[in-house]
C-alpha positions as CSV (number, residue, x, y, z in Angstrom):
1,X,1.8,4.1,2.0
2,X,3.9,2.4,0.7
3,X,6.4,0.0,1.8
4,X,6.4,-1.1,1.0
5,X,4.6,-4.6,-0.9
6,X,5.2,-8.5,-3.0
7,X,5.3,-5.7,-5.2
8,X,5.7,-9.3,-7.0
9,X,7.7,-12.7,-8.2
10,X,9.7,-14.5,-10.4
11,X,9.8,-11.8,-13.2
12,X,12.8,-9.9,-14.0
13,X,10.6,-6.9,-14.2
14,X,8.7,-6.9,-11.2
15,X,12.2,-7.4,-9.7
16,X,13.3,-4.4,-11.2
17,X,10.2,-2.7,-10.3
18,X,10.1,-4.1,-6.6
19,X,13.9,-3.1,-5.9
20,X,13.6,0.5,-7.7
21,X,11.1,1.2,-5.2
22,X,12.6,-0.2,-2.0
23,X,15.7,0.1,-2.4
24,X,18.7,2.3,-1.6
25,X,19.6,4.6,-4.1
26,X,21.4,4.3,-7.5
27,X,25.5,4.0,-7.6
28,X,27.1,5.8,-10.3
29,X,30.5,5.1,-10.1
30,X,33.5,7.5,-10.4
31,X,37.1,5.6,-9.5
32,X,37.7,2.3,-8.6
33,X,41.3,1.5,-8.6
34,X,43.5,-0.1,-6.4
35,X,40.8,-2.0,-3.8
36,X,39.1,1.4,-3.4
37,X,35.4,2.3,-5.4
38,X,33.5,5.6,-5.2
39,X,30.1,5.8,-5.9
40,X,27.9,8.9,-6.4
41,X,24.5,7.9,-5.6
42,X,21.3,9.0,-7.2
43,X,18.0,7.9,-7.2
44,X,14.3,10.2,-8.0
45,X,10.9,9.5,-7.8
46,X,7.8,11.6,-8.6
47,X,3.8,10.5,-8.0
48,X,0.6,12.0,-9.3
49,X,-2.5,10.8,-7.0
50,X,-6.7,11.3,-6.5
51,X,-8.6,9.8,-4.6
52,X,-12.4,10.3,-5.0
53,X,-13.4,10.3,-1.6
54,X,-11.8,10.7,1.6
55,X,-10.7,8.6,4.7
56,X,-11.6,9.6,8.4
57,X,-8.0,7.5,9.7
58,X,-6.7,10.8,11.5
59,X,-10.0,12.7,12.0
60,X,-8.4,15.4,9.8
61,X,-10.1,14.8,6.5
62,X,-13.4,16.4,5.5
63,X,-16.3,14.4,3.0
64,X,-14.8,15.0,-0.7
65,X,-12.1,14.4,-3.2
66,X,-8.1,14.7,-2.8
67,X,-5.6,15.4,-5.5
68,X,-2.1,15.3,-4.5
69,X,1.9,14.6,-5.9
70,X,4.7,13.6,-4.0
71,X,8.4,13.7,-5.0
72,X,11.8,13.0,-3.9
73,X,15.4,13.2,-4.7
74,X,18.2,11.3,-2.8
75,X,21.1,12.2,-3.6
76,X,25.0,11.4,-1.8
77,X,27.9,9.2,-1.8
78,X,29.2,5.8,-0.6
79,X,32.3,3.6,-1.6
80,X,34.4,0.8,0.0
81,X,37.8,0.4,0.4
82,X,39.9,-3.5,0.5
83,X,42.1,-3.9,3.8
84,X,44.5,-6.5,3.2
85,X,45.3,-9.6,1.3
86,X,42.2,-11.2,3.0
87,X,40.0,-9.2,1.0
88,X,38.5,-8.0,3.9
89,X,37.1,-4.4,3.4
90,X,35.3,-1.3,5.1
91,X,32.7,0.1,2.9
92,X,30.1,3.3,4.0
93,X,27.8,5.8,2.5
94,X,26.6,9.4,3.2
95,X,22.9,10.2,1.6
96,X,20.7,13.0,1.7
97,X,16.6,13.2,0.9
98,X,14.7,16.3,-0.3
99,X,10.8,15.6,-0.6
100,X,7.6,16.8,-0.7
101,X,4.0,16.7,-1.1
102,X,1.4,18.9,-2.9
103,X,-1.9,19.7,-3.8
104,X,-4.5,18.5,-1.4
105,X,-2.6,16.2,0.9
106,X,-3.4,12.6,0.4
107,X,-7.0,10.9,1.2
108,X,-6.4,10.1,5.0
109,X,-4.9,12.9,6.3
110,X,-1.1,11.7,6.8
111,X,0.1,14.5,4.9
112,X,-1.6,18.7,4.0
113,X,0.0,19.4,1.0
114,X,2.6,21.9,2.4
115,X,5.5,19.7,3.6
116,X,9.0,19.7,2.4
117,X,11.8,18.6,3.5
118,X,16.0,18.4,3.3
119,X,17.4,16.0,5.8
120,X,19.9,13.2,6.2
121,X,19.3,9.3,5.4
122,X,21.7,7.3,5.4
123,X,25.1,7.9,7.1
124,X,27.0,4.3,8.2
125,X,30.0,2.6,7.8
126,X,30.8,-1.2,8.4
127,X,33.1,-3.8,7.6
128,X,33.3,-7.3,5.5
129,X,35.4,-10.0,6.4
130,X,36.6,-11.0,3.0
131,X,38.6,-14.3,2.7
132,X,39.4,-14.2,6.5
133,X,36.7,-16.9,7.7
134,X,36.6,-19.7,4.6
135,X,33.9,-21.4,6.9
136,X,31.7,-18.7,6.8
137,X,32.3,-18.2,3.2
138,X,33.1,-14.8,1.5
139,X,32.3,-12.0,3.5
140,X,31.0,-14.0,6.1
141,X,30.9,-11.7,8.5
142,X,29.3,-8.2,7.7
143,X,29.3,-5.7,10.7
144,X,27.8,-2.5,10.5
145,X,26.9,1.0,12.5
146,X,24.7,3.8,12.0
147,X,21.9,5.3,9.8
148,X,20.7,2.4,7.4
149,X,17.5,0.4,5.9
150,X,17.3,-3.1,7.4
151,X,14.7,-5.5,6.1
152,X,13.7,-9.5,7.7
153,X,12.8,-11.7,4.9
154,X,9.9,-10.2,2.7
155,X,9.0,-7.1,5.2
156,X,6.2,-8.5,6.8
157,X,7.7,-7.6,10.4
158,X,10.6,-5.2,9.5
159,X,11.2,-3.2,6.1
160,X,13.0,-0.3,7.1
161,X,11.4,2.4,9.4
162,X,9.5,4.0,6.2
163,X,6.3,5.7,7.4
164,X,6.5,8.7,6.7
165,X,4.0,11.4,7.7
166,X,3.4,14.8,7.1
167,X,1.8,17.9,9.0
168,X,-1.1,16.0,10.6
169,X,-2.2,17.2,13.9
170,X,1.1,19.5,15.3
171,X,3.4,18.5,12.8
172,X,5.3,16.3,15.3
173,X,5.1,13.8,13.2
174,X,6.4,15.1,9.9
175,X,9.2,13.5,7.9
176,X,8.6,15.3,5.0
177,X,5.7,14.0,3.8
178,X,5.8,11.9,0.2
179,X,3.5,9.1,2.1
180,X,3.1,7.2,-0.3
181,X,6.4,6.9,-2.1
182,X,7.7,6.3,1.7
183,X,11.8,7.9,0.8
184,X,13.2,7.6,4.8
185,X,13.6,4.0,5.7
186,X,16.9,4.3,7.1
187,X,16.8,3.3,11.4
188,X,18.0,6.5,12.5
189,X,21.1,4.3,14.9
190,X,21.7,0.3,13.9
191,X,24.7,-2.1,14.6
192,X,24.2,-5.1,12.4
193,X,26.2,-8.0,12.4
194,X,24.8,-10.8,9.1
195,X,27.2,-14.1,9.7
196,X,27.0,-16.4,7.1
197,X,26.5,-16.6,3.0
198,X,23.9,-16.8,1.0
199,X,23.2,-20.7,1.3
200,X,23.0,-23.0,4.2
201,X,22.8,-21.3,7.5
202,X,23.2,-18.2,8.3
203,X,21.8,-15.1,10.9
204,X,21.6,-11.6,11.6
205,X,21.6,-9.7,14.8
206,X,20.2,-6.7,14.9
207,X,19.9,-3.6,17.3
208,X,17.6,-0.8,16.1
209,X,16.8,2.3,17.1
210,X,13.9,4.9,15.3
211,X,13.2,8.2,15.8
212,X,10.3,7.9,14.0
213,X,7.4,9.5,16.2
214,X,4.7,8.0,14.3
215,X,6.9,4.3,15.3
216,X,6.8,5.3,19.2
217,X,10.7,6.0,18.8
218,X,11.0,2.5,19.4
219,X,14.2,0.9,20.3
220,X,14.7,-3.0,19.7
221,X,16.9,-5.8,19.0
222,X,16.7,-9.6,17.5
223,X,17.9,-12.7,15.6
224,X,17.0,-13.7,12.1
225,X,18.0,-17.2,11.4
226,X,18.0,-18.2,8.3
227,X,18.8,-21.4,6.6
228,X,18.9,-21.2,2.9
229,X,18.3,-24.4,0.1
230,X,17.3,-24.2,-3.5
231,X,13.9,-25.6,-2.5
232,X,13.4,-22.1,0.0
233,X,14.3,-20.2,2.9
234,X,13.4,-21.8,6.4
235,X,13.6,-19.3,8.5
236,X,12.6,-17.9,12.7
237,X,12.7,-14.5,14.2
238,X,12.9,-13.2,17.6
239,X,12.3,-9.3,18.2
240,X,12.5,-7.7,21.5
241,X,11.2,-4.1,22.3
242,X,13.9,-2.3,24.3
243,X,12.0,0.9,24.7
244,X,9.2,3.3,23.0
245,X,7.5,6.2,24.0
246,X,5.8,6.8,27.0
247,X,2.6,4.1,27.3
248,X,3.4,2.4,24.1
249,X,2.9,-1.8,24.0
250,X,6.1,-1.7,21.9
251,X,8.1,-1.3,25.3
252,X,8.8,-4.4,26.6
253,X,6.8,-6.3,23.4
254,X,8.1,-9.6,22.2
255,X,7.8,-10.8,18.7
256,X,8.4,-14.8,17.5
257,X,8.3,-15.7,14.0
258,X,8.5,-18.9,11.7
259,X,8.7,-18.2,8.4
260,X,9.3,-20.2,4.9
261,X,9.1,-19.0,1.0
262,X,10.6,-20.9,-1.9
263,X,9.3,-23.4,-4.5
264,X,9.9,-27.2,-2.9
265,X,11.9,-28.0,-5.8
266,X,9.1,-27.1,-7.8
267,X,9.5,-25.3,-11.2
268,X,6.9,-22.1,-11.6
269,X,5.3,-22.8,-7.7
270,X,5.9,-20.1,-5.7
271,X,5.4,-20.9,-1.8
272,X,5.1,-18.5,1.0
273,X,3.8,-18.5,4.5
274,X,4.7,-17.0,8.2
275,X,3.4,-17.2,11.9
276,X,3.6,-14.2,14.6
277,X,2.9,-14.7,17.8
278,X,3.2,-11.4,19.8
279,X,3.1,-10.2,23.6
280,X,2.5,-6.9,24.6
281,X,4.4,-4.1,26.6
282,X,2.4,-1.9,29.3
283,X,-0.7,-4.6,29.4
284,X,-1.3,-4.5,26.0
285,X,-3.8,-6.9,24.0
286,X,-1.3,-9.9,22.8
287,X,-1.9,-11.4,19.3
288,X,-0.8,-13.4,16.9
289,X,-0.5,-13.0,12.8
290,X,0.0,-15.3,9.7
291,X,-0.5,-15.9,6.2
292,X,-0.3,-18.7,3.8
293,X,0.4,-17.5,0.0
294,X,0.7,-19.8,-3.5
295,X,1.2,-19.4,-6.5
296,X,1.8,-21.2,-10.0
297,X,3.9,-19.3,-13.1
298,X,2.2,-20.7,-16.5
299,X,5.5,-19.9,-17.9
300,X,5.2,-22.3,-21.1
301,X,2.4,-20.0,-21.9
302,X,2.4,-16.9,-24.0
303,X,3.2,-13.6,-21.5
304,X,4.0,-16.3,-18.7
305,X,0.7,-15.7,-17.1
306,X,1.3,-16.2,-12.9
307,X,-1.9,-16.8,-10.6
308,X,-1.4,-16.3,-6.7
309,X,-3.6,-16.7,-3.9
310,X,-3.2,-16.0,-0.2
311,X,-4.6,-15.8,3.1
312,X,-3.9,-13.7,6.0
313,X,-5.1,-12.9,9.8
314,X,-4.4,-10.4,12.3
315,X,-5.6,-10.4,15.8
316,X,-7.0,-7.8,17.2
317,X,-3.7,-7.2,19.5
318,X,-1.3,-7.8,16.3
319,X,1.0,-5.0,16.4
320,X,2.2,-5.1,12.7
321,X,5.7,-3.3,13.6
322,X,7.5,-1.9,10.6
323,X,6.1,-3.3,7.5
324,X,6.6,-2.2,4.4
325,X,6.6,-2.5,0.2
326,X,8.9,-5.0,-0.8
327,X,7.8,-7.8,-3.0
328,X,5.6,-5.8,-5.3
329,X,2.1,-4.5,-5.0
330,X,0.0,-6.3,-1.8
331,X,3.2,-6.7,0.0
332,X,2.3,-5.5,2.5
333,X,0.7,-2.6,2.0
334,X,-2.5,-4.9,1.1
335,X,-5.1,-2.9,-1.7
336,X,-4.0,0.9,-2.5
337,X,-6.8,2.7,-0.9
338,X,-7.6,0.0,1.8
339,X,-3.2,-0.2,2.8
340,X,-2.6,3.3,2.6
341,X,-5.5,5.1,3.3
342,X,-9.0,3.1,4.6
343,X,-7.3,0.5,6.8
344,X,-6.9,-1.9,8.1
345,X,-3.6,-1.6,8.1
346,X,-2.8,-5.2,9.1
347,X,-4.3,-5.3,12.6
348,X,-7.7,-7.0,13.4
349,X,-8.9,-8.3,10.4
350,X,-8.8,-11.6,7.8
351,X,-7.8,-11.0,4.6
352,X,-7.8,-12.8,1.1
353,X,-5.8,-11.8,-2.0
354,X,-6.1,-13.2,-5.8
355,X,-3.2,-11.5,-8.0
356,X,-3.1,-12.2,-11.5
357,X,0.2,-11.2,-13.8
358,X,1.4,-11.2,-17.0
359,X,4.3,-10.0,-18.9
360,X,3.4,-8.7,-22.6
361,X,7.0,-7.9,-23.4
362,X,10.4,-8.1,-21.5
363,X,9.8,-4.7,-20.5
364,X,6.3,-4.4,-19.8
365,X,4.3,-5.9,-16.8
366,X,0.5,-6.2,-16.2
367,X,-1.3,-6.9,-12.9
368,X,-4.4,-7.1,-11.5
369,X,-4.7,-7.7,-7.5
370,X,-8.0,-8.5,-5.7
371,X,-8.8,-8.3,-1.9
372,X,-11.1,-9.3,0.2
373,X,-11.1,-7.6,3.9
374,X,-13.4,-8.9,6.5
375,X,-14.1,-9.5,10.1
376,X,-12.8,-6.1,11.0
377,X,-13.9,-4.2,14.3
378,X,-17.5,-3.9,13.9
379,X,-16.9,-4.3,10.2
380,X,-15.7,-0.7,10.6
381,X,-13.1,-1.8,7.4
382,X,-15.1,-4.7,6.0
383,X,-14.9,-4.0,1.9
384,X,-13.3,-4.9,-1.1
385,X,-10.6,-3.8,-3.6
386,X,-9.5,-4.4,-6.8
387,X,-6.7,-2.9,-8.5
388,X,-5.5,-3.0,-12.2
389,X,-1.5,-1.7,-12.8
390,X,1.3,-1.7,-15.1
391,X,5.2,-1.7,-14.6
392,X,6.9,-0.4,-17.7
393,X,10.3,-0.1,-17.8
394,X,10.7,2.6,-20.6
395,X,14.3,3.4,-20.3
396,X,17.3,2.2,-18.3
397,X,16.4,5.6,-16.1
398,X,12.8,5.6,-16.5
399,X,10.4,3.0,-14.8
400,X,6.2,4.5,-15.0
401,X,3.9,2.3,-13.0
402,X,0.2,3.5,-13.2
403,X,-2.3,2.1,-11.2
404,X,-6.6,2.5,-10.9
405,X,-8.0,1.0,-7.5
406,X,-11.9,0.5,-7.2
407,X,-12.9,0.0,-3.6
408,X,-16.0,-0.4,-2.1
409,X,-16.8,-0.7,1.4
410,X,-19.4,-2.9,2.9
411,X,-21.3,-0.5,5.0
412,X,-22.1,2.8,6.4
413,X,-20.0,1.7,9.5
414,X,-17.0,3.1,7.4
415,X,-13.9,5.1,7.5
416,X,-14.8,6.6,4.4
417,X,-16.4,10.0,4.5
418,X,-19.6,10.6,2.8
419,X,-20.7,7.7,1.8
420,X,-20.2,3.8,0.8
421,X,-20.1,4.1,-2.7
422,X,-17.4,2.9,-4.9
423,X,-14.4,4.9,-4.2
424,X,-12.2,5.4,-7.7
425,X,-8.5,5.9,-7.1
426,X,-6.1,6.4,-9.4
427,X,-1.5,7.1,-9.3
428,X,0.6,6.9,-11.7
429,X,4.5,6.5,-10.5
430,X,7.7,7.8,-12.1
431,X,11.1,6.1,-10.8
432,X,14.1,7.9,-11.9
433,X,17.4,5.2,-11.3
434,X,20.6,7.2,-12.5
């Protein structure tokens, strides 16, 4: 599903491509005078997908093929307004999502084909502090209320509450479907306060609040410290679970993080790496999580050819919280079919990742992504992945991404219905950025 990923690093492209797909939507501006802006935001997105075979994750999915689209439109408004000779300023916006999905549903079950849906995203207002703190630097204090996306470094705890199922099972669960494209990642309540600029130290505290079915509704709150150099991010996370549904781990859960990504003053290294340690609500299984990721841009060399590798484990008891797609494609939904449909959905298992990319032209990326998943229960997800994309920014409005993933599990023990052959899966991705 997506949500969220690396889609990727150091290109201006897979920037583009990364924040067209996670992000908030498009401003458009229509008056800015006098300290005040108004924005009309649009942003559109439209999928094509098929999967050869199946995926038993829901027990809804019989043996066989799917062939499915998903589409979106967000559409609203948001502006900001200056408050005094400080500079301070209250800003806000007001968005609305229509989606869908059709055809066949997609390959696990998540979504049937017949959802659609008109609701409200985001809807918050807050307040920067301008010139009013000079030790905090410009708007060094940021406070904000309501319905908004909220992310923790590169979403491998928290990327916005974007899972977004369909009619599985009752339809309790629905938000509309689009799975994979993942449009509702706004907390349905948040107050936010982010203290501090974007170097040296600085923090956010957060309070959260989802009414996400599919998330356990859960309600939590943290600290993100964060200090900031040109060599990387150093960086620690506490999370607390306030409350969830009924028998869920998530009440009561406690989540501490260290975390670090940056280059050590290296030109073309990329460095990334994080530790979870996690204890569980309502006697769950505890757990812990990391991952250790480099890579080296050749970028002397024609296409500026980039190589990464990385390693990551999850515990049995890992609860993976709200990841989502953020740095490009593995992050951290990890392998197409195996992140979004198979599992294992990072919980119980190790898993290694080669990524290879290069960049023809300014506005044309190429990728190829392997994965390795193993020491799942019972080898129930043991297999392999590899998928081959593209990232082609044809227009200022137009981005098309299509992708093929080949993945093969290991053994009958599988959630893939049928059979363990070599699964074929192909999408091809249309971003619309007014």
């Amino acid at each position: 599903m997506s949500e969220t990923i690396p889609f990727f690093t150091k290109k201006i492209l897979p920037t583009m491509m990364a924040a067209a797909l996670a992000s908030t939507a498009q401003a458009y501006n229509v008056y800015d005078a006098n300290g005040t802006e108004l924005n009309v935001d649009l942003e559109a997105m439209f999928g094509v997908f098929s999967s050869d075979h199946n995926y038993d994750t829901l027990g809804t999915k019989q043996a066989g093929s799917s062939a499915w689209q998903e589409g979106y439109l967000k559409y609203g408004l948001s502006g900001s307004h200056v408050t005094g000779d400080n500079n301070s300023s209250v800003y806000g916006a007001v968005n609305i999502v229509s989606s869908g999905t059709w055809g066949d549903g997609d390959a696990a079950g998540f979504t049937i084909g017949n959802e659609r849906e008109t609701d409200l995203e985001d809807a918050y207002v807050g307040w920067r502090s301008g010139d009013l703190f000079p030790a905090l630097g410009k708007d060094g204090l940021d406070l904000s209320f309501g319905r908004q996306n909220f992310a923790v470094g590169d979403g491998f705890l928290i990327n916005g509450d974007a899972l977004n199922f369909g009619n599985a099972f009752d339809g309790s669960m629905n938000r509309g479907g689009s799975y994979w494209l993942a449009p509702r990642k706004a907390f349905d309540e948040t107050a936010i306060l982010r203290i501090g600029g974007s170097e040296g130290a600085r923090a956010d505290v957060f309070w959260l609040k989802s009414d996400n079915v599919a998330q356990a509704k859960m309600e939590l709150a943290g600290l993100n410290a964060e200090y900031v150099t040109p060599e990387g991010t150093y960086a620690a996370v506490y999370i607390k679970g306030l409350d969830a549904d009924q028998g869920s781990v998530r009440d009561g859960q406690e989540t501490m993080s260290l975390r670090y990504q940056g280059n050590a003053g290296v030109d073309n290294l990329f460095l990334s790496g994080e530790y979870v340690t996690q204890t569980q609500g309502n006697g769950g299984m505890d757990g812990d999580a990391w991952y250790l990721e480099a890579g080296w841009t050749f970028a002397d060399v024609s296409w500026s050819p980039s190589i990464n590798y990385r390693f990551a484990q999850f515990d049995e008891g890992f609860d993976p919280l709200f990841y989502g797609f953020n740095r490009g494609y593995g992050t951290w939904f990890q392998g197409e079919v195996a992140g979004n449909y198979a599992g294992p959905f990072n919980s119980n298992a190790d898993v290694q990742q080669v990524a290879l990319k290069a960049s023809p032209t300014d506005m044309l990326s190429l990728g190829a992504v392997f994965f390795d998943f193993s020491n799942t229960s019972g080898g129930l997800m043991d297999a392999q992945e590899l998928d081959l994309y593209a990232e082609w920014v044809v227009s200022p409005n137009l981005i098309i991404s299509p992708l093929i993933g080949i993945y093969k599990p290991d053994n009958a023990v599988s959630t893939q219905l049928g059979d363990n052959d070599t699964n074929v899966y192909g999408q091809i991705v249309a971003i619309v950025p007014f």
